[in-house]
C-alpha positions in Angstrom: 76.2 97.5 103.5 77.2 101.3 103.7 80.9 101.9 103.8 82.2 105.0 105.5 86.0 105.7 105.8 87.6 106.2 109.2 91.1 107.3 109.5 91.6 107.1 113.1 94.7 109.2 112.6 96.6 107.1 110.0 98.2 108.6 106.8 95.9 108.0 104.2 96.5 108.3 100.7 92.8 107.6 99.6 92.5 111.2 97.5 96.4 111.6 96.8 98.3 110.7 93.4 99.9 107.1 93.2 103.7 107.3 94.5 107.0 105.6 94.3 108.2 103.1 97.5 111.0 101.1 97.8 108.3 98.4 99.3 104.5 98.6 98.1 102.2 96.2 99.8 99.3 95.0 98.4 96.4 94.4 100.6 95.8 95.4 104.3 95.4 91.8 105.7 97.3 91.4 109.0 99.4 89.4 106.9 100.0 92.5 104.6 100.5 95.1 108.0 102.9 93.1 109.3 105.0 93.4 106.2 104.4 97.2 105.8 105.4 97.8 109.6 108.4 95.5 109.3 109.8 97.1 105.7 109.5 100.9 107.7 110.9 99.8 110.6 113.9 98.7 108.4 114.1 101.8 106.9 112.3 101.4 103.7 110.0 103.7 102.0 106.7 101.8 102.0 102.8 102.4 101.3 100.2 99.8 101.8 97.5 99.6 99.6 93.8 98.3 100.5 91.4 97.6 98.2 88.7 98.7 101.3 88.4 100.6 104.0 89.5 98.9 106.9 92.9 97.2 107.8 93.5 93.5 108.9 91.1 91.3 107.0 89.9 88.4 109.0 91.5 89.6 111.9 89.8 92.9 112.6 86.3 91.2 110.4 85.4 88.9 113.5 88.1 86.3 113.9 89.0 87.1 117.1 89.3 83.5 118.8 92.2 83.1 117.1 93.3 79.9 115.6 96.8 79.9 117.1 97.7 76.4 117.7 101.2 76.5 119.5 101.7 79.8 120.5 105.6 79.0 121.5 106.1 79.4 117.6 104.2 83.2 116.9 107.1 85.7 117.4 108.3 89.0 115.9 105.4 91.5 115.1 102.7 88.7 114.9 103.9 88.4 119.1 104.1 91.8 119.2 100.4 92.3 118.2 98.9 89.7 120.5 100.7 91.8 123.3 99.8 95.0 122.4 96.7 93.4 122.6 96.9 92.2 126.1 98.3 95.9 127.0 94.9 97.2 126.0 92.8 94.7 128.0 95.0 95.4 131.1 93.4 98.1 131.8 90.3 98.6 133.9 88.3 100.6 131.1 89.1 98.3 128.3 86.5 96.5 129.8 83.0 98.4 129.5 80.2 95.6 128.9 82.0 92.6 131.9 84.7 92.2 134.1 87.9 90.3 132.9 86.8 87.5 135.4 83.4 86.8 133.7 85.7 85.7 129.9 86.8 82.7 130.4 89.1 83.1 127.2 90.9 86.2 129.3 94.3 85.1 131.4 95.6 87.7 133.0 98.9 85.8 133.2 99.5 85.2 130.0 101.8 87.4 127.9 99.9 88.2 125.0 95.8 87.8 124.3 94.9 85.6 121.1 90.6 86.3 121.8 89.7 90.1 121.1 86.9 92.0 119.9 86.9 93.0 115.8 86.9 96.7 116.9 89.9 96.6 119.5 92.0 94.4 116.8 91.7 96.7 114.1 92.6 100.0 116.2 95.9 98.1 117.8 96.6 98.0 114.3 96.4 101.0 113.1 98.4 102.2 116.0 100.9 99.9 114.9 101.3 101.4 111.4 100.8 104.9 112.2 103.5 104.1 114.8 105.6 103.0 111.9 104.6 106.1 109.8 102.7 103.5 107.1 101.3 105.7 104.6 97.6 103.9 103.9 96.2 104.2 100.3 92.3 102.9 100.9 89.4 102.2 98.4 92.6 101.4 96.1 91.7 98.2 93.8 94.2 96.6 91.3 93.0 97.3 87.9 92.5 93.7 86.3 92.1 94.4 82.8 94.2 92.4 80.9 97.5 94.1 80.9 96.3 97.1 82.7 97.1 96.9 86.4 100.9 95.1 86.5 103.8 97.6 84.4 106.6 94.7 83.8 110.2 94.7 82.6 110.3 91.2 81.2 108.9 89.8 84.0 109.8 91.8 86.8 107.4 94.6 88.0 108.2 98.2 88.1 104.9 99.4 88.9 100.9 98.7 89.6 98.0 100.5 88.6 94.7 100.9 90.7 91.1 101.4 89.1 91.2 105.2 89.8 94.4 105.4 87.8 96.8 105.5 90.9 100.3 103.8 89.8 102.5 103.0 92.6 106.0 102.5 91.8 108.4 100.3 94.0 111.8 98.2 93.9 109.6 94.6 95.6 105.7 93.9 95.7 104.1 92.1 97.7 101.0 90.5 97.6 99.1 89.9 100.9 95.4 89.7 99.7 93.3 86.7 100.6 93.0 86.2 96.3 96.4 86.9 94.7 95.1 89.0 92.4 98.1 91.0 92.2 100.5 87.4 91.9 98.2 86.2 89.1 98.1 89.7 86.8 102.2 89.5 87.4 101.8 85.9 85.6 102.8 83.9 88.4 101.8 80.4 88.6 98.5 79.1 90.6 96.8 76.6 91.5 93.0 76.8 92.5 90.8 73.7 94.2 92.4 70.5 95.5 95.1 68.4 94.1 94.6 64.4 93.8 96.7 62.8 96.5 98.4 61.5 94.4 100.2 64.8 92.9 101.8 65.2 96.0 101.9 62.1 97.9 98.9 63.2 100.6 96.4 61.2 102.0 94.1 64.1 103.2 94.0 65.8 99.9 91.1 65.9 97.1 87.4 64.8 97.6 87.1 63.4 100.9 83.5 61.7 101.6 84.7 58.9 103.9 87.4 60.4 106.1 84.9 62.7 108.2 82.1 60.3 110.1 81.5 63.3 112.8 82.1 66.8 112.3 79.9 69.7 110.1 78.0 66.3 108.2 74.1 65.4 108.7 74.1 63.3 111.3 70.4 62.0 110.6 68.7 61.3 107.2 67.7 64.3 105.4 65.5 64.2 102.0 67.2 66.1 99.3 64.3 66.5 96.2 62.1 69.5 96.5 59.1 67.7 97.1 60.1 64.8 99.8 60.6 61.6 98.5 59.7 62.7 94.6 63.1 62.2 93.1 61.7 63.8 89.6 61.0 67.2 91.5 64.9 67.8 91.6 67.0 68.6 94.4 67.4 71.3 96.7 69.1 74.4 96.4 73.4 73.6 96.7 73.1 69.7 96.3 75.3 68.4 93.4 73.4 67.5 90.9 75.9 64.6 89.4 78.3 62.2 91.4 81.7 63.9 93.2 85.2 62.1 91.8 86.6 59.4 93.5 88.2 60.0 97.0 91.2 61.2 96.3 90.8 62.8 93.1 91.5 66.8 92.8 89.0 69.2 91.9 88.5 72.9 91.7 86.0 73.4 94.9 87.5 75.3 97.6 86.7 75.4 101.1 83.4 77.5 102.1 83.3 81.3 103.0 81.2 82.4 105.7 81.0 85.7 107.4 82.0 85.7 111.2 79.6 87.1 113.2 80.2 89.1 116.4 77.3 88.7 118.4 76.3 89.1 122.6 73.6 88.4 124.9 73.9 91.3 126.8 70.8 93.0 126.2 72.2 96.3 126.1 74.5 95.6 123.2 72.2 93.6 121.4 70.6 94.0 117.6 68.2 91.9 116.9 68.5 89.7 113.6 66.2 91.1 111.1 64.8 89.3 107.7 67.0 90.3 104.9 65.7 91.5 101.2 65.5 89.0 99.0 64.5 86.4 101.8 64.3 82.8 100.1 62.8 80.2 102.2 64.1 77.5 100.0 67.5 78.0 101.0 66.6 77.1 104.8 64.8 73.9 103.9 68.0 71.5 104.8 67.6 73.2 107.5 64.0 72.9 108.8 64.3 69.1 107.7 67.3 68.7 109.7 65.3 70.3 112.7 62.4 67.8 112.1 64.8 64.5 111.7 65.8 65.3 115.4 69.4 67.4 115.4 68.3 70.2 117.1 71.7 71.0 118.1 72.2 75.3 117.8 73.6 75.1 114.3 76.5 77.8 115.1 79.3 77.8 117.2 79.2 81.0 119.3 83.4 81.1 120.9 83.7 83.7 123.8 85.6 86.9 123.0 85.8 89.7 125.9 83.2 92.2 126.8 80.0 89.4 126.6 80.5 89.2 122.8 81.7 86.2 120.6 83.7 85.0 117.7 80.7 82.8 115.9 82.0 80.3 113.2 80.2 77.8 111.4 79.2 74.4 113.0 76.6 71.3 112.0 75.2 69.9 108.8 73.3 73.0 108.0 75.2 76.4 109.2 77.3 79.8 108.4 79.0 78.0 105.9 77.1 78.7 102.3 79.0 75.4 101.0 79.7 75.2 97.2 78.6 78.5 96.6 82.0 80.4 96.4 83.3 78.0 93.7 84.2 80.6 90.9 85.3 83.6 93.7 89.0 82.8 93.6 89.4 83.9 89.9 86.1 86.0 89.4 85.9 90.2 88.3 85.0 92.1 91.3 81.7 92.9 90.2 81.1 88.7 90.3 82.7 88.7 93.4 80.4 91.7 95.0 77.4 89.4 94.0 78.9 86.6 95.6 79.7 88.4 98.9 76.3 89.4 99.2 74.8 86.2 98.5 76.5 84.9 101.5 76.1 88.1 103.1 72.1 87.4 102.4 72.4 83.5 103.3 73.8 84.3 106.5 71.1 86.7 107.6 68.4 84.4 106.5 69.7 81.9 108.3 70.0 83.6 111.8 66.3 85.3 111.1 65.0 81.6 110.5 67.1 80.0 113.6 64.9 82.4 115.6 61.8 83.3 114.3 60.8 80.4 111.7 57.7 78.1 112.7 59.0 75.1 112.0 62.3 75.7 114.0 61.2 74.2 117.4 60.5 76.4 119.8 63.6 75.1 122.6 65.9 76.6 119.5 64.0 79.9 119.1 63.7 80.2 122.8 67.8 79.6 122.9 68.0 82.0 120.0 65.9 84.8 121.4 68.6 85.7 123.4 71.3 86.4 120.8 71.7 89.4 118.6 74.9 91.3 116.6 77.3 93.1 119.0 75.5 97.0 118.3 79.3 98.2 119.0 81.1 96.4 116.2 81.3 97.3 112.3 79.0 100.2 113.5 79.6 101.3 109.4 78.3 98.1 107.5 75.4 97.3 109.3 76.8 95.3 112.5 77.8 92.7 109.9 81.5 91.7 109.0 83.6 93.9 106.5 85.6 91.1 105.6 84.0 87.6 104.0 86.3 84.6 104.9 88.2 83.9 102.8 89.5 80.2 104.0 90.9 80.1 100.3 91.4 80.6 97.2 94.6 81.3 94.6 97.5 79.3 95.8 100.8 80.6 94.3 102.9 77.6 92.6 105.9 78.8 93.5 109.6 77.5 94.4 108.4 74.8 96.9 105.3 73.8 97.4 104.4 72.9 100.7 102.2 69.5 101.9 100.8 67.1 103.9 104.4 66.1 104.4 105.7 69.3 105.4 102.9 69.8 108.1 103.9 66.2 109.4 107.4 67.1 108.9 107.8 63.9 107.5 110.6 65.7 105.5 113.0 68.3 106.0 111.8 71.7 104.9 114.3 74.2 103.6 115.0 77.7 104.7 112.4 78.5 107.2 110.9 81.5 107.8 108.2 80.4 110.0 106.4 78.2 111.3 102.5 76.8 111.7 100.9 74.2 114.1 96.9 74.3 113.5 95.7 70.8 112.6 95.2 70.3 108.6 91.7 72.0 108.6 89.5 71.9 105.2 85.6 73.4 105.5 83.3 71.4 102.9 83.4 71.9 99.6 79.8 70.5 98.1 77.0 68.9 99.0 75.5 65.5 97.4 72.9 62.9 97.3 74.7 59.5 99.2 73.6 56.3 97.5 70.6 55.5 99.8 68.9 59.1 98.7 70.1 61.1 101.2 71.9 64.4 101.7 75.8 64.8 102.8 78.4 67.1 103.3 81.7 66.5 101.6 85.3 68.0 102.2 85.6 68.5 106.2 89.0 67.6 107.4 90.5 68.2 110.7 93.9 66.2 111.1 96.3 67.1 113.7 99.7 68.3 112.7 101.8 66.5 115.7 103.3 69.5 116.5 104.6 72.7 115.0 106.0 72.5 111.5 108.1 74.4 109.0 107.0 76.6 106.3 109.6 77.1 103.7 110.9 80.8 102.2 110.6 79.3 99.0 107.1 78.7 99.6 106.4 82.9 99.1 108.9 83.2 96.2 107.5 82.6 92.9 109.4 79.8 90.8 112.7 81.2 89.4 112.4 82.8 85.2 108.8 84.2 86.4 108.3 87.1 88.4 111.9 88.5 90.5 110.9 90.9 92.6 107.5 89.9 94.3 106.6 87.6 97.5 103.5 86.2 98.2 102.7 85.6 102.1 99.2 84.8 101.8 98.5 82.8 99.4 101.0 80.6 99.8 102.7 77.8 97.5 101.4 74.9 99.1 98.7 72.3 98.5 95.4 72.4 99.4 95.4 70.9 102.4 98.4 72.0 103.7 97.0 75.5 102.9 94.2 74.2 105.6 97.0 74.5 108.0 98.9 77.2 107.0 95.7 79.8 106.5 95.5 80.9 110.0 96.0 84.9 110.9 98.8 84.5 113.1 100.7 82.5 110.3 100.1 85.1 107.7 101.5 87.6 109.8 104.3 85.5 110.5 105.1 85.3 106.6 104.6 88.2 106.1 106.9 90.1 108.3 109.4 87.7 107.1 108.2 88.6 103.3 109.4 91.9 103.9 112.3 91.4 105.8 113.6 89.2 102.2 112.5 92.4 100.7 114.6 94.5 102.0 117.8 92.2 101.8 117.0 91.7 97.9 116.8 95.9 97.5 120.2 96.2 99.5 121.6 93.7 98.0 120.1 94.2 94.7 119.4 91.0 93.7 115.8 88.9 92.8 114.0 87.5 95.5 115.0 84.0 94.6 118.9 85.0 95.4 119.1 86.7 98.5 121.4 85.1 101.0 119.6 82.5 102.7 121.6 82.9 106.2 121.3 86.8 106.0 117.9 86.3 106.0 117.7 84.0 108.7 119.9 85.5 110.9 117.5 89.3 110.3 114.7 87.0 111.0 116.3 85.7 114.6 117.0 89.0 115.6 113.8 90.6 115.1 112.0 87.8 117.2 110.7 85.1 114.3 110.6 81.5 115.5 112.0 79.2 113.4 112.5 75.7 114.7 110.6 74.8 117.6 112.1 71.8 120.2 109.8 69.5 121.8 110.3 70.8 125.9 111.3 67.6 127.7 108.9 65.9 130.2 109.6 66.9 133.6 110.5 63.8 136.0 
């Protein structure tokens, strides 16, 4: 990919000296603009920082059929968002490749839009915090050397240094990347992987190879030794060589990355998918088999956003998912990361080049295939290809409360909210393995309804009290893993992170840690500016 910076009118701080906020954010998620728009509107002095060169993360790098769940329960500058989006698609010339009438994830009477193109998403935000006189510092990354990037005062931050040698001083921090690098320099606890059920009292938690019998697994037998049926040759290419744990029992896989693609059929738009460098056939050959054993469903799941284009996310045995090959990303250096980004990045465009031009694909595929391509109009500066890598997860902060399974049932009372999410318990698989009768499966998928919206606590984006009192973590939350599968969706991080910096500014006025602001200051701030706390069944009409 070739990166080019585009300002689109925003203060940025990319060239300038580090400087001194009362609020400095750290990452440019949507999560982390949210915050930054919320602590300037409140009359902080505030500067964002973004390791890249884009703003919004998942939400402007091609998730744009958003996972929303209820949307009774997104308010405040999430809500906002999702309107300004509909503003934009209100009008006639928003809509330049179909008419509104041709999406069928476009109503008109709705108040807000939740499916969007990458490019209109990340330009509704950047209004947004040039609106709110954000000052943008891009191409800025922590500096992780040990004891280089985080200045402390026992254990509370004053200040945080960048890789060019930027330090940004502030009263509160907050960390809204997808990784937590900034939480883990501070010395904040974590927790990578997935927790035994039995930590937390969960039944959805850990390795999970019986639980799934339908979704993202091989549905038909599939040979997993190089050579078919030659055990001795060794298996393919991301099969587990040894046995998983138990059911149950934690581990440190997390769910896998993929990147999602925009694409169209509209011939106009349309880029072809080309054979990458560094093409490995081997990687494709769960694929080809699973072809030839008869599932020759399209191994992608292509969800309509407007303008003809899509929101494509991984579906099947063998798809955009590159499972168990982002298992040391969460803690790695960012030049490990780079070459794991771009081995998915690689993976991904292998794949689509093999869906449509390999041989031994059969030819009703290719034909369905020939008439996709990348959307030629989105992430015109990295190729057509996603800026962002999704990252479903990664650090979790351990932090005063730890949300779970129990939360998201609400099969417990769940203190202090400052938000609330609703998606169903949703895990990605982790690894692959040979079953007992010599085939190969995927392991970790889990899609459990919630029942309904739930609470997520404000102790879950402190960190635990005597470790770090004056940083909030909306992203990587304190919760276990597969409550995190809940919690992870875009609107949700924004959520938390608005309300992230409204604590903020109540612990710098009242100058106090983040663990001791006043709990009903903070949720009556919240209530006024539009967050939705509790959520009430409606009743059944008669």
């Amino acid at each position: 990919m070739t990166w080019r910076l585009v300002t689109l009118g925003l203060l940025v701080l990319a060239a300038a000296p580090g400087r001194a906020a009362d609020v400095v954010v750290y990452g440019a998620t949507a999560g982390g603009v949210a915050a930054a728009v919320q602590a300037s509107r409140s009359g902080k002095s505030v500067v964002l920082i973004e390791p890249g060169l884009h703003v919004g993360g998942l939400t402007s790098g091609g998730l744009g059929f958003t996972d929303s769940g209820n949307k009774a329960v997104v308010g405040g500058v999430a809500r906002e968002f999702y309107r300004r989006l509909k503003a934009h698609y209100v009008k006639p010339e928003a809509w330049t490749l179909e008419k509104p009438e041709q999406c069928k994830t476009y109503r008109p009477a709705d108040d807000a839009v939740w499916s969007f193109e990458p490019k209109v998403a990340e330009k509704v935000l950047r209004e947004m915090l040039a609106d709110a006189k954000v000052a943008v510092a891009f191409g800025e990354r922590l500096d992780r050397a040990p004891g280089k990037g985080v200045k402390l005062d026992g254990r509370r931050i004053t200040a945080i240094v960048t890789e060019s040698g930027k330090v940004y001083d502030g009263k509160v921090f907050l960390d809204a990347t997808y990784e937590g690098d900034l939480m883990a320099a501070a010395g904040v606890t974590f927790a990578v992987g997935r927790e035994a059920n039995a930590k937390y009292g969960e039944t959805l938690n850990g390795v999970q190879r019986a639980l799934n019998k339908k979704n993202h697994r091989f549905l038909v037998n599939v040979d997993p030794f190089v050579k078919a049926g030659d055990k001795a040759s060794g298996l393919l290419p991301g099969i587990e060589p040894g046995d998983l744990p138990a059911d149950g029992d934690g581990d440190r896989r997390v769910q896998a990355y993929c990147y999602r693609m925009c694409m169209t059929q509209n011939a106009a738009n349309r880029v072809a998918f080309a054979k990458p460098a560094g093409y490995d056939e081997r990687l494709y050959e769960l694929l080809l088999r699973n072809f030839e054993a008869g599932d020759v469903r399209l191994p992608f799941s292509p969800d309509r956003v407007p303008n003809a284009k899509t929101d494509t996310n991984n579906s099947g045995a063998v798809s955009t998912d590159f499972i168990g090959q982002n298992a040391n990303y969460p803690e790695a250096s960012y030049a490990e990361r780079d070459k794991i980004k771009l081995a998915h990045l690689t993976y991904q465009q292998g794949l689509m080049w093999t869906i449509t031009s390999h041989p031994r694909v059969p030819q009703k595929v290719r034909d369905q295939m020939a008439k996709w391509g990348l959307a030629a109009d989105e992430f015109t500066d990295t190729g057509h290809w996603p800026h962002q890598i999704y990252v479903r997860e990664a650090r979790r902060m351990v932090g005063e409360y730890v949300q779970t399974e129990s939360d998201c049932r609400r099969s417990r009372p769940t203190p202090e909210s400052v938000g609330m999410g609703s998606y169903a318990m949703d895990s990605h698989n982790c690894a692959r393995y040979v079953t007992p009768a010599g085939f190969v499966q995927n392991e970790g998928d889990v899609q459990e309804p919630t029942g309904g919206p739930y609470q997520i606590s404000y102790r879950a984006i402190v960190p635990k009290r005597g470790e770090c009192p004056n940083l909030l973590v909306p992203v990587c939350v304190s919760s276990s893993h597969i409550a995190y599968g809940s919690i992870r969706m875009e609107p949700v991080f924004m959520v938390l992170g608005q309300s992230a910096a409204t604590a903020a500014v109540l612990a710098i006025d009242g100058q106090c840690d983040v663990q001791s602001i006043d709990p009903a200051k903070l949720r009556a701030k919240l209530l006024a500016d539009g967050q939705v706390l509790e959520y009430v069944t409606p009743a059944k009409s008669k």
